[in-house]
Backbone as a ProteinNet text record, in pm:
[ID]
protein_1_A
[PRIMARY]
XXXXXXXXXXXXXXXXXXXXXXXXXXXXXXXXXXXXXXXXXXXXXXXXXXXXXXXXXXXXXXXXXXXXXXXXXXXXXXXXXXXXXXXXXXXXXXXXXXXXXXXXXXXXXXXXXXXXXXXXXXXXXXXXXXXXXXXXXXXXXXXXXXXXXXXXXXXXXXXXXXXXXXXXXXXXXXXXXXXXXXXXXXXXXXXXXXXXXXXXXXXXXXXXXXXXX
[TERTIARY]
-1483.5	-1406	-1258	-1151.6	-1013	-969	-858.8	-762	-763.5	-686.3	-665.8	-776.1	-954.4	-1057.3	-1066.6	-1065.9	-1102.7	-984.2	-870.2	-796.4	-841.6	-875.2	-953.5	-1045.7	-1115.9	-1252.8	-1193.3	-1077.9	-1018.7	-979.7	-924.4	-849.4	-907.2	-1025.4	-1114	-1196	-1224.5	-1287.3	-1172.9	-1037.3	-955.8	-949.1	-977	-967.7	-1086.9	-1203.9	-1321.9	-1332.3	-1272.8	-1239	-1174.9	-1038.6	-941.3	-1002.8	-1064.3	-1124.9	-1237.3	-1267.6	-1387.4	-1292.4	-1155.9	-1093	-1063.1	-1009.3	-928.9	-1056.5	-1153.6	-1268.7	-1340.2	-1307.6	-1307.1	-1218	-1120.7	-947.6	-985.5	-1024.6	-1084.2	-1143.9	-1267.5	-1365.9	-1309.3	-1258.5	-1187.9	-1067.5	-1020.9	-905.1	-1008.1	-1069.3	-1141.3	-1210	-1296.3	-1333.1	-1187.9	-1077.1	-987.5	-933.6	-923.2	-864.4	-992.3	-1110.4	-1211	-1159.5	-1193.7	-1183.7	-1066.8	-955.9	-792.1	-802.9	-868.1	-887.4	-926.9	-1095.1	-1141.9	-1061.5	-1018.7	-929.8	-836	-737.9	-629.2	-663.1	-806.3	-842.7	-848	-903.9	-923.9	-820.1	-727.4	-590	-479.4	-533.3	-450.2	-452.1	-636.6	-657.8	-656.1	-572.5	-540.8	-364.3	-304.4	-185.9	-199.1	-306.5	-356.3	-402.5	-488	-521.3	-393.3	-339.6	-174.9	-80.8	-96.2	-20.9	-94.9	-217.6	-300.1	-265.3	-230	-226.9	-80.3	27.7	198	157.8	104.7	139.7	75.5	-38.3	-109.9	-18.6	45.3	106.4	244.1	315.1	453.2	416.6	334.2	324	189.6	227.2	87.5	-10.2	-133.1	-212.5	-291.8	-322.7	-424.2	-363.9	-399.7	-327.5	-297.3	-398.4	-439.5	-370.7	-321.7	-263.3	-375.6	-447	-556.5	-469.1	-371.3	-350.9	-421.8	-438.6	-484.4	-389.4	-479.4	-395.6	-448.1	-335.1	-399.4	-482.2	-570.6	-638	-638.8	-721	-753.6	-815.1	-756	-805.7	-783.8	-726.3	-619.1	-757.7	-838.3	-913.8	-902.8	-906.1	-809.3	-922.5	-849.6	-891.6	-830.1	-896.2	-829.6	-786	-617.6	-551.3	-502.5	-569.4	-492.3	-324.5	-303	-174.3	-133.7	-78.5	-68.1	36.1	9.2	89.2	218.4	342.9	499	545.3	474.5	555.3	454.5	534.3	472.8	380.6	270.7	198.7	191.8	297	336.2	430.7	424.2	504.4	444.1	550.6	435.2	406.4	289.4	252.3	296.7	439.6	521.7	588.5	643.9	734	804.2	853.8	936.8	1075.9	1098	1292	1253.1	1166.8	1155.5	1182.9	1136.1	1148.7	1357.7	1362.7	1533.1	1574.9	1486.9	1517.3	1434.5	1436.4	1298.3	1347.2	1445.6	1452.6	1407.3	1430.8	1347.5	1210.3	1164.4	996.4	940.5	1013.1	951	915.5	808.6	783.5	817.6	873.6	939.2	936.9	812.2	816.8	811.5	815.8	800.9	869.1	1027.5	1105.1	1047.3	1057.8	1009.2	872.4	779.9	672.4	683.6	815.1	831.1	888.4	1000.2	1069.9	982.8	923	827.9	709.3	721.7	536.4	403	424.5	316.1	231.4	290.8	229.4	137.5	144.8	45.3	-88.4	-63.8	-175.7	-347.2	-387	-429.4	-530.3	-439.7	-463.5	-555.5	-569.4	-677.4	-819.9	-842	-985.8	-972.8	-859.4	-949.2	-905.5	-878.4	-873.7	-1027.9	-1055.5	-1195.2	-1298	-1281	-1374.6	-1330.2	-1283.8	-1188.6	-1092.4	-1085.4	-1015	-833	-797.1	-680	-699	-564.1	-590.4	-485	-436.3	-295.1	-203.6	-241	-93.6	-169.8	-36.9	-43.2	18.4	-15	131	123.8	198.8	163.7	87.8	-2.9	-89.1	20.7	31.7	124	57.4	107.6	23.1	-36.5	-102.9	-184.8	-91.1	24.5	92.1	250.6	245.4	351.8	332.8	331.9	232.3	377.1	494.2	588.4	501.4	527.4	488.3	327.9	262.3	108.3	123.2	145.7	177.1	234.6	360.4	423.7	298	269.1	208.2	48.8	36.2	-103.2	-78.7	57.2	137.6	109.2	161.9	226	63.6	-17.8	-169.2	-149.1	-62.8	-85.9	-182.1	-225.5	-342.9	-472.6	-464.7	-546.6	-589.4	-475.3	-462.9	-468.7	-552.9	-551.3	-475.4	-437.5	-315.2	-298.7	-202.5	-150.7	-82.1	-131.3	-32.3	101.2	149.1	276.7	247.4	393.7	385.7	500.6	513.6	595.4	725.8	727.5	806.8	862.7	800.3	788.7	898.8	866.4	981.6	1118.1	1135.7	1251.9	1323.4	1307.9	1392.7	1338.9	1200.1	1088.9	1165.6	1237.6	1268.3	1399.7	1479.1	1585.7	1583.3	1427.7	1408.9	1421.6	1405.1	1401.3	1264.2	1191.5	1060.8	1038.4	1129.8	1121.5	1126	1246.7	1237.5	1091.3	1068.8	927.9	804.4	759.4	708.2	698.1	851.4	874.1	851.1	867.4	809.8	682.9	597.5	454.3	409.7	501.3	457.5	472.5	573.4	575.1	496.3	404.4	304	158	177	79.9	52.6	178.9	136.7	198	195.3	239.1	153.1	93.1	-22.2	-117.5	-31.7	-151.4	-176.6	-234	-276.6	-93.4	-23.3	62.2	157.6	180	260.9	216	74.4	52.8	101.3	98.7	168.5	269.1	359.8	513.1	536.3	460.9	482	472.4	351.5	342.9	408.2	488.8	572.9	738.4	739.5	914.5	851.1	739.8	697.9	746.7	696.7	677.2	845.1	890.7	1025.2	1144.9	1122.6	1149.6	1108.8	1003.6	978	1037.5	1049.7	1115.8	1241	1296.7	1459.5	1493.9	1330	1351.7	1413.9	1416.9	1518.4	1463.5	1496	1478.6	1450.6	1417.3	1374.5	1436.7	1414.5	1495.4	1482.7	1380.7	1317.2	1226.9
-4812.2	-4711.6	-4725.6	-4729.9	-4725.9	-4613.8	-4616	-4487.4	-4404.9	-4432	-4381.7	-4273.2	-4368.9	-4248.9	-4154.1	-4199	-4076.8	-3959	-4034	-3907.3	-3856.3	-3895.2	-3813.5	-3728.4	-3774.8	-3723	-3560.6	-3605	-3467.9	-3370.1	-3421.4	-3276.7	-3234.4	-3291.5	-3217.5	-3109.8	-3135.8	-3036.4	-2958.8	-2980.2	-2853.2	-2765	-2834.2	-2760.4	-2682.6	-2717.3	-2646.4	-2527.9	-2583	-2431	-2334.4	-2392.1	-2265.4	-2129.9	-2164.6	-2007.9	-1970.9	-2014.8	-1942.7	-1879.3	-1929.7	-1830.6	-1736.9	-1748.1	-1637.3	-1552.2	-1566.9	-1465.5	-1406	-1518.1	-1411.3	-1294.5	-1340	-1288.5	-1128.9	-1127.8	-1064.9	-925.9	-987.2	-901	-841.9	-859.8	-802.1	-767.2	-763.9	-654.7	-526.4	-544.8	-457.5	-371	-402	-336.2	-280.2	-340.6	-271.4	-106.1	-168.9	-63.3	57.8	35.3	130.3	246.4	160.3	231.8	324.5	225.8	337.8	428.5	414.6	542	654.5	634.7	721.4	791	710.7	799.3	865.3	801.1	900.7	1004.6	974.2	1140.6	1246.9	1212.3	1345.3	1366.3	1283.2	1278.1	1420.6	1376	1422.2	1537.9	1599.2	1662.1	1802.8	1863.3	1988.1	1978.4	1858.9	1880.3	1807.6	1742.6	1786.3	1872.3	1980.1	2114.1	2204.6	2186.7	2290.8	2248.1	2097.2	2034.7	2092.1	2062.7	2114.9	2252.3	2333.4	2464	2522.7	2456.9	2476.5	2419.1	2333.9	2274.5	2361.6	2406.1	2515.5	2649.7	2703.2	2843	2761	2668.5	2685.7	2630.6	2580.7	2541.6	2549.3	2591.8	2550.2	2401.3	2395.2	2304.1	2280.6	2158.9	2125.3	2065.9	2038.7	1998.8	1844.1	1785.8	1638.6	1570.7	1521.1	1416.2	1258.7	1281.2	1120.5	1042.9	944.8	846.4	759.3	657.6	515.7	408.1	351	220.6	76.1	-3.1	-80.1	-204.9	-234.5	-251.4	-440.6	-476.7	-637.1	-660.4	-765.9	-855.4	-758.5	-705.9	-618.4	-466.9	-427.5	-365.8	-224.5	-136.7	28.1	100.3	140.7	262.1	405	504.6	631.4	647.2	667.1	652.4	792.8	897.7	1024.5	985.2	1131	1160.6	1316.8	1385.3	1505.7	1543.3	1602.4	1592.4	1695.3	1591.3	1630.1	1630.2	1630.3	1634.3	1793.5	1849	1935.3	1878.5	1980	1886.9	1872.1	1847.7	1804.4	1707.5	1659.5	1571.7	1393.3	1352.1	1223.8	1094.4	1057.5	926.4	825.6	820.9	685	681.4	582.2	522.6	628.9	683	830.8	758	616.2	601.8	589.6	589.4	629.3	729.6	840	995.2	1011.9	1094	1129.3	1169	1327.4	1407.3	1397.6	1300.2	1306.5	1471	1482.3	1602.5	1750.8	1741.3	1833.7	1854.2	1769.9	1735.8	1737.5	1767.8	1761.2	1879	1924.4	2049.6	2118.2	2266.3	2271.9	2178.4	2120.3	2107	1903.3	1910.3	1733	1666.1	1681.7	1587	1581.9	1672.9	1648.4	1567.5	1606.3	1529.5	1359.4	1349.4	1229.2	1114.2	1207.9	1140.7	1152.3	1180.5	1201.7	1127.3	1050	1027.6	1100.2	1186.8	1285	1295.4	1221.5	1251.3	1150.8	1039.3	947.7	965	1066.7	1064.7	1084.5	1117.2	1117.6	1006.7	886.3	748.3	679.9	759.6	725.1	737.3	788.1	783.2	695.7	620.6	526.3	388.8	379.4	253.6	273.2	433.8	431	363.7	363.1	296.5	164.4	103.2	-9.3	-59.9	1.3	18	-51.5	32	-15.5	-76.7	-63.9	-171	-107.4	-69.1	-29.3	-88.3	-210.8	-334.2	-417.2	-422.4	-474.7	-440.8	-479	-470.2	-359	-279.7	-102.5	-98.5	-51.9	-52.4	-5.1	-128.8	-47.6	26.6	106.3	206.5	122.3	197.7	116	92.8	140.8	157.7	37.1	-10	-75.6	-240.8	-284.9	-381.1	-559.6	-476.3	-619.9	-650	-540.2	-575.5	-648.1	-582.4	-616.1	-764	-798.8	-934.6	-1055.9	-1007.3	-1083.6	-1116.8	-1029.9	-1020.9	-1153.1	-1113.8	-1197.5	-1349.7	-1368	-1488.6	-1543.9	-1499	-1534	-1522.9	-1518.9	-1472.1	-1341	-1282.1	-1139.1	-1024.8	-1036.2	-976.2	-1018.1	-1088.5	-1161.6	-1073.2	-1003.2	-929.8	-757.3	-711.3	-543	-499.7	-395.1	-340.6	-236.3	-188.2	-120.8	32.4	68	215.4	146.2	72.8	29.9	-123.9	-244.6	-336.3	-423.9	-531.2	-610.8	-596.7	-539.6	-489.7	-365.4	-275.5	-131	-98	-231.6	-217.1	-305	-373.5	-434.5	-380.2	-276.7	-177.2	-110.4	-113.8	-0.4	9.6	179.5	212.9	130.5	85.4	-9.5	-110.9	-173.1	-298.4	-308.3	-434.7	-459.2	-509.3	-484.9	-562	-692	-793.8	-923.7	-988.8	-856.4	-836.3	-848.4	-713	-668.7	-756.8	-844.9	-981	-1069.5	-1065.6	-1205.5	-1151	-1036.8	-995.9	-1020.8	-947	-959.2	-1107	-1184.8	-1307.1	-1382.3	-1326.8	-1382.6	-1308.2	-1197.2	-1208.4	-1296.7	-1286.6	-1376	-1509.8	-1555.8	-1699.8	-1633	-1547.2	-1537	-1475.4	-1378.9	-1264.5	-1327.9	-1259.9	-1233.7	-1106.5	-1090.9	-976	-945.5	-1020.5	-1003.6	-971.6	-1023	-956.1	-818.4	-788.7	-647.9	-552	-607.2	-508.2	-500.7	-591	-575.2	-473.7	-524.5	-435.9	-282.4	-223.3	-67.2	-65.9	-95.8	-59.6	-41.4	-157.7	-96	6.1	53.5	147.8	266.4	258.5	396.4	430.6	356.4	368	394.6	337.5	349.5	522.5	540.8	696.6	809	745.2	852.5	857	787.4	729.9	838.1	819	881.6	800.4	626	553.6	535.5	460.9	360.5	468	573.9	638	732.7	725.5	787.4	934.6	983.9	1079.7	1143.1
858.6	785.7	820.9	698.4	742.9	808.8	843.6	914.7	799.5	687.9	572.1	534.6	526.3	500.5	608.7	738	833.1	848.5	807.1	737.6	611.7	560.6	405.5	447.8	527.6	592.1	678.8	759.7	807.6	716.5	639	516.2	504.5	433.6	374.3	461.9	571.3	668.4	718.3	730.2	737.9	641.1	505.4	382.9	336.6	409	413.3	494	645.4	724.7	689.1	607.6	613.9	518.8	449.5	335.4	474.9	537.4	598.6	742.8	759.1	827.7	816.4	678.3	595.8	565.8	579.8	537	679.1	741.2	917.5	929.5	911.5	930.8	846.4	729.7	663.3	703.9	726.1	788	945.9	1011.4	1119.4	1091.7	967	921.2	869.6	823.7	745.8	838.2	954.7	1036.9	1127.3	1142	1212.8	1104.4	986	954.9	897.2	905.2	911.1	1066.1	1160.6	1273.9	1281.8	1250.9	1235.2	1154.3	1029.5	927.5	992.6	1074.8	1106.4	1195.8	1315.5	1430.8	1376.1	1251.3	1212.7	1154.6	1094.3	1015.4	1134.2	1207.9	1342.3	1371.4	1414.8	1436.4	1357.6	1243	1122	1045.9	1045.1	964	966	1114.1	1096	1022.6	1008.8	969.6	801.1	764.2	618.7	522	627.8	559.3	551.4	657.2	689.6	589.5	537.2	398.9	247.1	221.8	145.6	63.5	227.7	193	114.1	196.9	137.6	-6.9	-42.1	-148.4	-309.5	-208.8	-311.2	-317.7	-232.9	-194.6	-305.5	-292.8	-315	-504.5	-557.9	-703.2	-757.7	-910.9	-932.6	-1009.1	-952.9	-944.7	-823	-802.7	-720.8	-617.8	-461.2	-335.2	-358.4	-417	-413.3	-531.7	-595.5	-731.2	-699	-760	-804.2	-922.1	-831.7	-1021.7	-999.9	-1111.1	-1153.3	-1099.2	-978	-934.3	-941.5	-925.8	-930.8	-817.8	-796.6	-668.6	-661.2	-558	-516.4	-649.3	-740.7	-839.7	-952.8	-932.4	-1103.8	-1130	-1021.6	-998.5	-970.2	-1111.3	-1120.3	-1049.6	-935.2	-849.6	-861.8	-814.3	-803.9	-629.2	-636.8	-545.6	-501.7	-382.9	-364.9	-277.8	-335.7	-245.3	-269	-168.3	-182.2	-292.7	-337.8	-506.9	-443.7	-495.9	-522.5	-631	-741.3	-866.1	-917	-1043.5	-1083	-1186.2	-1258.5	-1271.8	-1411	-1502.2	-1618.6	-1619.8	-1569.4	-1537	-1558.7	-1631.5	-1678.2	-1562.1	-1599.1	-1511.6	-1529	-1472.7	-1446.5	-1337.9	-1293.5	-1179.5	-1170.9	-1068.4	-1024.3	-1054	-1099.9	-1124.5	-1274.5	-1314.4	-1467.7	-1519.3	-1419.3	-1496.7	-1531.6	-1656.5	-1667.9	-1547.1	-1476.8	-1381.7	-1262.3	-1201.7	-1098.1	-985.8	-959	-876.4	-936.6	-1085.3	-1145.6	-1132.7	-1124.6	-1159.1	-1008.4	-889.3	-773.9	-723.8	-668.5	-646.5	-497.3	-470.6	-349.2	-252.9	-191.7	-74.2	-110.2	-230.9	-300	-226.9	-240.8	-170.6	-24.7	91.3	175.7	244.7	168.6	163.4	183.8	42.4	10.1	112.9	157.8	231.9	371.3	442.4	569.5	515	412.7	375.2	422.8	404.9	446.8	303.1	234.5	89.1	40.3	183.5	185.8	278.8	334.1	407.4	350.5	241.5	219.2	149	145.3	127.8	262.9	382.5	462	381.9	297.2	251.7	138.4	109.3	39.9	99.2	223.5	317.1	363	392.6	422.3	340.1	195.6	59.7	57.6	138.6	85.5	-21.7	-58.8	-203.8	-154.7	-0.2	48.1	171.5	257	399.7	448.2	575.9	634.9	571.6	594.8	548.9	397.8	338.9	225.4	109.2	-9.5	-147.5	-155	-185.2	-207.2	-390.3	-414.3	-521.4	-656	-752.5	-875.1	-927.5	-1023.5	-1170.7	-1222.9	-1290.6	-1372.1	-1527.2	-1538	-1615.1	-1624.3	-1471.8	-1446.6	-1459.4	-1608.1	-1641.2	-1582.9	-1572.9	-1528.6	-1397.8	-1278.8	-1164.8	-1180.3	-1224.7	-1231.3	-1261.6	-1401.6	-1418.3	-1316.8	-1269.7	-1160.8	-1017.7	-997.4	-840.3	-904	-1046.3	-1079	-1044.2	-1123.8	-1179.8	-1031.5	-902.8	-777.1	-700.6	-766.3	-686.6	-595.5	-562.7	-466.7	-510.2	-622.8	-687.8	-598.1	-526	-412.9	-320	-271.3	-145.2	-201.9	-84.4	-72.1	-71.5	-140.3	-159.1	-5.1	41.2	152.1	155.5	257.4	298.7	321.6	382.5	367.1	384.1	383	314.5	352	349.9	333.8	291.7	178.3	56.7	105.5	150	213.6	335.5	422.1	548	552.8	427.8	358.6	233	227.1	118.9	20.5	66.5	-35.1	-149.4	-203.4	-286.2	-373.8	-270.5	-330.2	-366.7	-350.7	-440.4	-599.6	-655.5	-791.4	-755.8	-910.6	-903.4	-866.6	-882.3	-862.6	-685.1	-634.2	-547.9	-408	-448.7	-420.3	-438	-559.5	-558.1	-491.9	-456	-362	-191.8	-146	-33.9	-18.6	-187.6	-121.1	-78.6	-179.4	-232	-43.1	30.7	165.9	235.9	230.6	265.6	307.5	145.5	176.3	209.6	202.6	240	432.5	503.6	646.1	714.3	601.2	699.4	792.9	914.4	1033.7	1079.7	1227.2	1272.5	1366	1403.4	1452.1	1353.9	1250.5	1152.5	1087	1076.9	1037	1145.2	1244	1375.7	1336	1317.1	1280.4	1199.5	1086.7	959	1006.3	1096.7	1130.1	1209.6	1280.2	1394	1302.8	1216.7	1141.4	987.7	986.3	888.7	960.7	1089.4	1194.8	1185.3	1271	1250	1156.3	993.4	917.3	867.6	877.3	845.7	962.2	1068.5	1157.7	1153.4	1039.8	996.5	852.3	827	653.9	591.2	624.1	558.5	407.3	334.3	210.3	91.7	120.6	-18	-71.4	-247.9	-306.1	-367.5	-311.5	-377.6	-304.3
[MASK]
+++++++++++++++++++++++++++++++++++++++++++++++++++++++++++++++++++++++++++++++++++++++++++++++++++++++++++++++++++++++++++++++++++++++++++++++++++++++++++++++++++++++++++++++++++++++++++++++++++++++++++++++++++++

């Protein structure tokens, strides 16, 4: 056998391993962020009912807002979050609305800016539906982004409580922007970079930085 084949012979068995890493890699994200779900719910859930409750006292509707997102492989899930908008208010991108400060309900902005309005997104990391880290899930309505992320394969990857995109200028991105973050995701994600990612999330929210609303 030449040099040449037993290098052929190698690729190919690196190229055989690497999906069965990435599907290790996988399954021990998935069990990590099961376990984190659960602990943060105990963690969390006397200062979710205490959220629950302002949100019912200060507007009317329901504590919870369920939209249509979009999930791993263009896959529409129902995504909670403690609802900051009032509830006529239409289902689009919050820099879409004319008046987004109109449409936010007392305690909205705050919510927003503290992400407390995500917490409720632990139960569907619990369903798998999300993952701590990863693209933040578009609308089901936001058909540029959807497209782009397909185009670039990030439709690949679980979408996230926060993200790539998320701790590099969240709200001040452009869509193309935001693409190209996830898009360095994925070709970078490890377990050491998802650390990264929650450690300048943490920080970033104790900043109240990046957001507009």
């Amino acid at each position: 056998m030449k040099f040449t084949d037993n290098l052929s012979v190698i690729e190919v068995k690196m190229a055989n391993h690497a999906p069965n890493s990435q599907l290790i890699a996988e399954l021990i994200k998935r069990a990590i962020d099961s376990l984190l779900a659960i602990l943060a719910f105990g963690i969390f859930s006397p200062t979710m009912v205490f959220i629950a409750i302002i949100v019912l006292l200060t507007s009317h509707g329901p504590a919870i807002y369920w939209s249509d997102r979009v999930g791993q492989r263009n896959r529409i899930f129902k995504m909670p979050k403690f609802r900051t908008m009032r509830i006529d208010t239409p289902a689009v991108a919050t820099h879409l609305l004319a008046d987004p400060e109109k449409a936010l309900t007392p305690i909205g902005s705050f919510l927003r800016r503290s992400s407390l309005d995500e917490l409720p997104q632990l139960w569907s990391i619990l369903k798998g539906d999300m993952s701590f880290v990863g693209p933040r899930p578009a609308l089901f309505n936001q058909y540029d982004l959807i497209e782009l992320r397909s185009e670039c394969g990030v439709d690949a990857l679980v979408p996230g409580l926060t993200g790539w995109a998320q701790v590099n200028g969240r709200d001040a991105l452009s869509i193309e922007d935001k693409v190209q973050f996830d898009l360095q995701y994925l070709r970078r994600r490890s377990f050491l970079m998802d650390m990264k990612i929650l450690y300048m999330t943490f920080v970033k929210v104790i900043r109240r930085a990046e957001v507009s609303h």
